[in-house]
N, C-alpha and C positions, 0 to 999 in steps of 0.2 A: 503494500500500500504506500510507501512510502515513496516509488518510484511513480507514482501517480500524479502524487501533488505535484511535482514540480513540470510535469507536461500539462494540469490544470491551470497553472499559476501561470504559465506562458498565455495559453489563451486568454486569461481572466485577464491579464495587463493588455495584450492586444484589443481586447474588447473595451478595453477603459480606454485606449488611444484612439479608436476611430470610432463610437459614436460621440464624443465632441468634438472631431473635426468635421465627420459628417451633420452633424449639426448646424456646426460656425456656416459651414457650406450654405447649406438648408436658411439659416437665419436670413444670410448675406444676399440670398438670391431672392428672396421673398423682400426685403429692404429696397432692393434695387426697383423688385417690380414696383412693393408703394408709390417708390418715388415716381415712378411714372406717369402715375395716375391718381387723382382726389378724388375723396368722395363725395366732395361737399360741390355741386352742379353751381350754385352763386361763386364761389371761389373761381370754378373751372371757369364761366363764362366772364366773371372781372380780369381773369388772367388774360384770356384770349382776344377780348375789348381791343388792347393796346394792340396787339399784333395786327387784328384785322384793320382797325382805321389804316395804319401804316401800308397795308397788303395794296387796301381800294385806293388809296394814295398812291401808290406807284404804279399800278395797274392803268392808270389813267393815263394816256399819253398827251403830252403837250399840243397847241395848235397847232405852231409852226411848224411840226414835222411833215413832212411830206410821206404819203406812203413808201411800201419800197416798188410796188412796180409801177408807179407812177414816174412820168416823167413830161418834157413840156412836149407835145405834137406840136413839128412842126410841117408835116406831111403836107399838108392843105397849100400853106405856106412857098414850100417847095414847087410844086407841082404847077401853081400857077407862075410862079415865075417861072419855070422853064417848060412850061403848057408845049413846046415846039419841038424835044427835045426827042430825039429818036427811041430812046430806051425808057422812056417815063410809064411803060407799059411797064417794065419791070419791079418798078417801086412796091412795096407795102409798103412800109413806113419810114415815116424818118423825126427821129426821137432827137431830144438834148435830154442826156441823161442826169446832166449835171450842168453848169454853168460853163462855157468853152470844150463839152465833149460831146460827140454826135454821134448818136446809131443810126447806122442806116440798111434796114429788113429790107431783100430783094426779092423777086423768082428767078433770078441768075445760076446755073449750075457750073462751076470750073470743072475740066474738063480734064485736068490736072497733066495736061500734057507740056507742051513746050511754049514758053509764055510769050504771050505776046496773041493768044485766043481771041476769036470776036468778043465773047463773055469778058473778059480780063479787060479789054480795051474799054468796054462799054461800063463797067464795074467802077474804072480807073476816071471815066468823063463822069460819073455820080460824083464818086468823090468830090473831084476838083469842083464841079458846081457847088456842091453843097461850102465849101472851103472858100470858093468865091464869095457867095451868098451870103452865109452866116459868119465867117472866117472863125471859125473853131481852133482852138488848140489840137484836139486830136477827133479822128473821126475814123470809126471803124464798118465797113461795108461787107455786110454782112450776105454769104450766098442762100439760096433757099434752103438749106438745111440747118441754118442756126448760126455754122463758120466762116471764121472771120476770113476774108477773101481779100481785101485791099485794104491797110491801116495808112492814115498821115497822122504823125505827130508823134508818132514811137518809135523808141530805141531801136528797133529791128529793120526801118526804112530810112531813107537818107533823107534828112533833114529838107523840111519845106517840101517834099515831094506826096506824090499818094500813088503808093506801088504796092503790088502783088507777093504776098507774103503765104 
């Protein structure tokens, strides 16, 4: 019997060390969750007061923004000034997306062959109207699929010109 106790005595100390850690555990976790939440619903909603003013307060946008896909038409604009102009079939639109920069939406397709295409040539006469007209800083001519087909006024084309990038 006496080799007994002390295989008892092992467990009996084991057993006294982990249910108060399992415990501290158990406490800590049930603490945390409290914290997360009140019971008292005037509490919860005086807390939350501040936050929401702040929310709808920011939430609200200024006047002066302009949307984002908005931008000034100046299609109408264009068209009638160059009413004469052999490729003005090709237009949809033509945007100032910003102050000094011009988009201009075609039906033009590059043919992506050796430059100097009917398309490219007729891409390249939008440009320069539009650059005459409005003289923009930069103005990019855009083919019927979205891409950019002739830029003036970027890095990638020589200066003061509107060429086929």
């Amino acid at each position: 019997m006496h080799r007994n106790k002390p295989k008892n005595a092992a467990l009996s100390l084991a057993n006294k060390i982990s249910c108060p850690v399992s415990g501290l555990i158990g406490a800590a976790v049930v603490t945390l969750l409290c914290g997360c939440s009140t019971s008292d619903p005037q509490k919860a909603s005086g807390a939350a007061s501040p936050a929401q003013t702040v929310a709808s307060q920011a939430a609200t946008p200024p006047d002066f923004l302009p949307s984002v896909s908005s931008g000034r038409d100046k299609t109408a604009d264009f068209k009638t000034a160059k009413k004469n102009a052999p490729w003005l079939g090709k237009i949809k639109s033509v945007t100032e997306t910003e102050p000094g920069r011009m988009r201009i939406e075609t039906s033009l397709l590059d043919p992506r062959g050796a430059d100097g295409s009917e398309e490219a040539k007729n891409a390249i006469a939008i440009c320069e109207a539009v650059v005459s007209l409005f003289g923009p800083n930069y103005v990019s001519v855009l083919e019927n699929d979205g891409t950019s087909f002739i830029l003036f006024g970027h890095p990638s084309v020589p200066t003061g010109t509107c060429a086929e990038v």
